[in-house]
C-alpha positions as CSV (number, residue, x, y, z in Angstrom):
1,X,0.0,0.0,0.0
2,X,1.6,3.5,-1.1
3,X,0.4,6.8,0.7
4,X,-1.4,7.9,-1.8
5,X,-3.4,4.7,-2.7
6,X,-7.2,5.0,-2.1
7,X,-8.4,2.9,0.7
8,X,-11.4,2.0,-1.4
9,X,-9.0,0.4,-4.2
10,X,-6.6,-1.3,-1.2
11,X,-9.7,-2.8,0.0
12,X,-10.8,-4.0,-3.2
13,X,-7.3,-5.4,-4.3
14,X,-6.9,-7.2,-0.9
15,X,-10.5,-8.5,-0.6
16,X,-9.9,-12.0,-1.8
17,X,-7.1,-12.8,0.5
18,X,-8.9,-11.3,4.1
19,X,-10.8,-13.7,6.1
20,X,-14.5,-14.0,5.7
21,X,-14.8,-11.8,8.9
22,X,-12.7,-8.8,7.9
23,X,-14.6,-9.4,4.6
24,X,-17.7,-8.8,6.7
25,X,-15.9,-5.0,7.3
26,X,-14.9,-4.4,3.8
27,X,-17.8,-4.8,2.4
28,X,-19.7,-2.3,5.3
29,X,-16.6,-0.1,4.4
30,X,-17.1,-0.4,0.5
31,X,-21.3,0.8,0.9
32,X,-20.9,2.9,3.7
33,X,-18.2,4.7,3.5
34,X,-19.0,8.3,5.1
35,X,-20.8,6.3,7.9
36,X,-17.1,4.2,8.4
37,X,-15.7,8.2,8.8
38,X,-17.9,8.8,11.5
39,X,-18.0,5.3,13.6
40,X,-15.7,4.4,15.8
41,X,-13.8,1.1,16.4
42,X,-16.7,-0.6,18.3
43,X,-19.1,1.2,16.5
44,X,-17.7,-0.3,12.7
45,X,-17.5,-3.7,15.2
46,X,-21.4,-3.2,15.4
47,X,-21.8,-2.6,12.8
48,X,-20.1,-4.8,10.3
49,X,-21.4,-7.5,13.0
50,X,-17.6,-8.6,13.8
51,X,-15.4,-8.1,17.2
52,X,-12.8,-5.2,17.7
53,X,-9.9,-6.9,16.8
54,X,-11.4,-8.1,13.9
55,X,-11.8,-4.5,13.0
56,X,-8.2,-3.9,13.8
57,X,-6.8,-7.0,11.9
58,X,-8.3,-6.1,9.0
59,X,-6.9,-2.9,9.0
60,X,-3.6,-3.8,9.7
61,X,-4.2,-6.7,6.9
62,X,-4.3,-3.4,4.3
63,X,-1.0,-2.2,5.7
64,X,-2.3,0.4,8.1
65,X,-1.2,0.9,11.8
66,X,-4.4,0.7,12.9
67,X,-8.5,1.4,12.6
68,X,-8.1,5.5,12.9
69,X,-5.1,5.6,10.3
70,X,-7.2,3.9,7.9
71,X,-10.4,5.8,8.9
72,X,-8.4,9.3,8.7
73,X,-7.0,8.1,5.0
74,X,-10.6,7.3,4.0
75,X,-11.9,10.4,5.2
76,X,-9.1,12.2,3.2
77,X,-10.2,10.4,0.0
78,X,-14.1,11.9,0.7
79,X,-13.1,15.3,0.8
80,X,-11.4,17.7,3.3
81,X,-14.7,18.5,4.2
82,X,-14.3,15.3,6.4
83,X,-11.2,16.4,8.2
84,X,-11.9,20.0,9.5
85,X,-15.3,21.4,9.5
86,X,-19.0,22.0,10.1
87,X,-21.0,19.4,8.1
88,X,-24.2,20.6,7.8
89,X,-25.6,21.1,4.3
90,X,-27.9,24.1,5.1
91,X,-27.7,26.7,7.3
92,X,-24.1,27.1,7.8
93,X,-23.2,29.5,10.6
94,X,-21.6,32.4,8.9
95,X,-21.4,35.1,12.1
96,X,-19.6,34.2,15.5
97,X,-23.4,35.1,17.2
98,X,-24.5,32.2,15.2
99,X,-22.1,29.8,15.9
100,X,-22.2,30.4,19.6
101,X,-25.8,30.2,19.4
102,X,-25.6,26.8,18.0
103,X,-22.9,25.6,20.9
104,X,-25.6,26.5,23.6
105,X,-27.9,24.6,21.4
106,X,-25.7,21.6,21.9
107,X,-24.6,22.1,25.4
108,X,-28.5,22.1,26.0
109,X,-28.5,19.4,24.5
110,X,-26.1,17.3,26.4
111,X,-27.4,18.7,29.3
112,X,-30.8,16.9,28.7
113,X,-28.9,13.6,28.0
114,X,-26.8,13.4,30.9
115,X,-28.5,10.7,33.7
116,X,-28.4,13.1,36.4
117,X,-28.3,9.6,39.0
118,X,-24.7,8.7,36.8
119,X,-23.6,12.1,37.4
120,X,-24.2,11.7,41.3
121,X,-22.8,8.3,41.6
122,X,-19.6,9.1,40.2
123,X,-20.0,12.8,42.2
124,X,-19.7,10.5,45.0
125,X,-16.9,7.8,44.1
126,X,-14.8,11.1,43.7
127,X,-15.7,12.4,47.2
128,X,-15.0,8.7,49.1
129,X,-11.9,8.2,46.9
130,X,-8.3,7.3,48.4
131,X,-7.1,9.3,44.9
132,X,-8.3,9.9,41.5
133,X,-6.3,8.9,38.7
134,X,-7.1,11.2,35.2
135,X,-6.4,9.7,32.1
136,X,-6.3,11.2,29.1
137,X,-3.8,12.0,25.5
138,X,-3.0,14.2,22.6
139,X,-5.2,17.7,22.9
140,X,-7.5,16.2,25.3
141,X,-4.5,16.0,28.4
142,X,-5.1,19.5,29.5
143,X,-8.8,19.1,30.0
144,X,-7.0,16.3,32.5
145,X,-4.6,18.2,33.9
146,X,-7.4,20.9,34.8
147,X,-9.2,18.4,36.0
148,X,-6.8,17.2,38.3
149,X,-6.0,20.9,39.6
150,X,-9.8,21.4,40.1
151,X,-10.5,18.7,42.2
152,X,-7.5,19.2,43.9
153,X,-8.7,22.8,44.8
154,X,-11.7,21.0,46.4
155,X,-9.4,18.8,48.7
156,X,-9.4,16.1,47.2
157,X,-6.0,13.7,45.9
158,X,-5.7,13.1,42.0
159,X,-2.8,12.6,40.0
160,X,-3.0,13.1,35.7
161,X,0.2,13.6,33.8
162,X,0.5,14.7,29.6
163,X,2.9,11.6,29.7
164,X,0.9,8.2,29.5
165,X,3.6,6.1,31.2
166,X,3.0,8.6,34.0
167,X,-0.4,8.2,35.0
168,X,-0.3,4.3,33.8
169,X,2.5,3.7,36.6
170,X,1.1,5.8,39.4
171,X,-2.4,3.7,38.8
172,X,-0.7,0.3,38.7
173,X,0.7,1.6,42.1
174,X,-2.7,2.2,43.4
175,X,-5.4,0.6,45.8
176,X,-9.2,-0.2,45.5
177,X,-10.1,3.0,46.8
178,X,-8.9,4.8,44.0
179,X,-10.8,6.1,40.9
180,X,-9.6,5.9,37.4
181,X,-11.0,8.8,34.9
182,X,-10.3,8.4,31.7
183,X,-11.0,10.9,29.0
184,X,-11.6,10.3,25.2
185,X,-13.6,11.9,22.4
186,X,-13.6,9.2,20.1
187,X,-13.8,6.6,23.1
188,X,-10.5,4.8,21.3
189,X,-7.6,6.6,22.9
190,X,-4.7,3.0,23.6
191,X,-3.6,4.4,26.4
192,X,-6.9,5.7,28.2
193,X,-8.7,2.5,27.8
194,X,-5.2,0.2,29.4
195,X,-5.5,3.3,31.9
196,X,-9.4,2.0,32.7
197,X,-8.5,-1.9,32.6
198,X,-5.6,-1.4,34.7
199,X,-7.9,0.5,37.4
200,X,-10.5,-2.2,36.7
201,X,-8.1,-5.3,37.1
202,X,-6.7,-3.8,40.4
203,X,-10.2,-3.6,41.7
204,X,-10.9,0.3,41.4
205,X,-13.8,2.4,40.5
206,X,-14.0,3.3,36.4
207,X,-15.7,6.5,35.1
208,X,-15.6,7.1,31.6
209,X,-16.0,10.8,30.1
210,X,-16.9,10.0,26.2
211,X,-18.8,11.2,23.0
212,X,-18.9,7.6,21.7
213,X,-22.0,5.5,23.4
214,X,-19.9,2.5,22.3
215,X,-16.7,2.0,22.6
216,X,-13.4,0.6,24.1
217,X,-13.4,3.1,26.6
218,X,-17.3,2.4,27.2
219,X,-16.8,-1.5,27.6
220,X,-14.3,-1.0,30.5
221,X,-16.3,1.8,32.5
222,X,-18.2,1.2,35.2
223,X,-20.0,4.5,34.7
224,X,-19.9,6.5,31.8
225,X,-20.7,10.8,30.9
226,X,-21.8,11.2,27.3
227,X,-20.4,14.3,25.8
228,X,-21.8,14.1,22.4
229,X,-23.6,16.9,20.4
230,X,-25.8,16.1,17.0
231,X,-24.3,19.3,15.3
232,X,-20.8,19.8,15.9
233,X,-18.7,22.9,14.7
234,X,-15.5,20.6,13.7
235,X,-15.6,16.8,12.8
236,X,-13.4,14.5,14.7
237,X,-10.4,15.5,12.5
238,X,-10.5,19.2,12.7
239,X,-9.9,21.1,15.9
240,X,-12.1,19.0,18.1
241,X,-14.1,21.4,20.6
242,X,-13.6,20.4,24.5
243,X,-16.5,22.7,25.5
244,X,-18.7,20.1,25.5
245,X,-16.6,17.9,27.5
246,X,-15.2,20.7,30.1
247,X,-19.1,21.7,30.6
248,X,-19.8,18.2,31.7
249,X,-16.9,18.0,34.0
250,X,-18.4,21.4,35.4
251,X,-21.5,19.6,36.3
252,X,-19.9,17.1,38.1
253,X,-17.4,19.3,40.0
254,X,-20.0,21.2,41.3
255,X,-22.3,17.8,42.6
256,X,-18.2,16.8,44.0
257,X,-18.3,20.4,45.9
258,X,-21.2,19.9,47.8
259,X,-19.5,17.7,49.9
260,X,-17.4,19.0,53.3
261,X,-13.5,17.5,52.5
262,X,-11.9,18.7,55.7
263,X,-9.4,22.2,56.2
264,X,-7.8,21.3,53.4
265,X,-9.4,23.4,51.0
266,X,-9.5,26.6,53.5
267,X,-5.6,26.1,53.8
268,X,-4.5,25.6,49.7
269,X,-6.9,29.0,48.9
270,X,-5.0,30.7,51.8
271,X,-1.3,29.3,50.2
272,X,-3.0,30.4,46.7
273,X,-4.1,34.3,48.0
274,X,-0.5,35.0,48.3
275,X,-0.2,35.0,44.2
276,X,-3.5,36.9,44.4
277,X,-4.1,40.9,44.0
């Protein structure tokens, strides 16, 4: 396969030697290809009616490194309409008013989605918790690290880290009172779903904070936050929006500050005054 091949043609010239299930994917691939842009791993799983790793294998069959190379090369070969933008046909915003009309319209709209007994549940895990472990990579690490600085604010111990190995080792190092986080748009993220299993394996609590209803991350998590909007301003591609996420994690800071954590909150906003006009 050369860089510039079209995964349409790879899949064609490669059919005959897959198995009969990554045939399964090629041939949901080959009619559906805008859907294949915007599934996931799971969801193309689902879809095709095959497992993950059959997903995968086949992928790595057509010389990719994995489902989302092949899925960004496909959307490449649809247009670049795929990779950075708004994809509505009609009624594109075209003032800023507009399109910050149509975020509160989706923030509204996760808002009424979100199952406000979730949302208290993990509210709670957080508050009884030994230490919260963050998880998350790529552009979505700072919404973890603010995370981690938030709740710490409110008392209580987390630990994130913009290096995977990081927060991986400090969780393997961790009890069954800790909480694992774990962070991921697409739901796919490697390192945010070992993050989960390793949490999950050593007996710990699992939240999952996602836009994908299924997925890797989904599977592992004992409870999970949808994030997802219906119209989004940039695909998964572009310059993926975090609003969406950060207002979630607002919600359930807030339900985590209800609770009294001790003098330990009094005493960091004291230390913090001191950099404070």
């Amino acid at each position: 396969m050369g860089p510039s091949d079209l995964v349409i043609d790879t899949i064609k010239e490669n059919y005959q030697q897959m198995f009969a299930a990554e045939r399964k994917v090629a041939d949901y691939i080959l009619e559906h290809p805008e859907q294949t842009v915007s599934a996931n791993v799971s969801e193309l799983a689902e879809l095709s009616g095959v497992s993950d790793a059959t997903v995968i294998r086949m992928c790595k069959h057509l010389g990719y490194q994995g489902f989302y190379q092949m899925k960004l090369s496909l959307a490449r070969d649809l247009g670049q309409h795929q990779l950075v933008g708004y994809r509505g046909d009609q009624n594109n915003p075209d003032t800023a008013k507009a399109i910050l009309q149509g975020i509160a319209r989706n923030l509204l709209n996760t808002a009424s989605r979100l199952d406000m007994n979730v949302v208290l549940s993990c509210a709670k895990l957080i508050r009884e918790s030994e230490m919260v472990h963050i998880a998350a990579v790529g552009n979505t690490g700072p919404v973890a690290i603010d995370l981690a600085f938030r709740l710490g604010r409110l008392g209580i111990r987390t630990n994130s880290s913009l290096v995977p190995e990081y927060f991986l080792s400090r969780i393997s190092l961790g009890g069954r009172r800790d909480v694992v986080i774990g962070i991921s748009h697409s739901g796919s993220s490697r390192q945010v779903v070992q993050a989960l299993e390793l949490g999950r394996d050593k007996g710990m609590k699992c939240i999952a904070v996602t836009d994908a209803a299924r997925s890797p991350i989904s599977q592992v998590a004992d409870h999970i936050l949808y994030t997802q909007v219906e119209d989004p301003l940039f695909s998964e591609f572009g310059a993926t929006s975090h609003v969406y996420v950060m207002a979630v994690l607002d919600a359930l800071l807030y339900f985590v500050a209800n609770a009294e954590r001790g003098s330990n909150v009094d005493s960091l906003e004291m230390l913090l005054a001191e950099y404070k006009l």
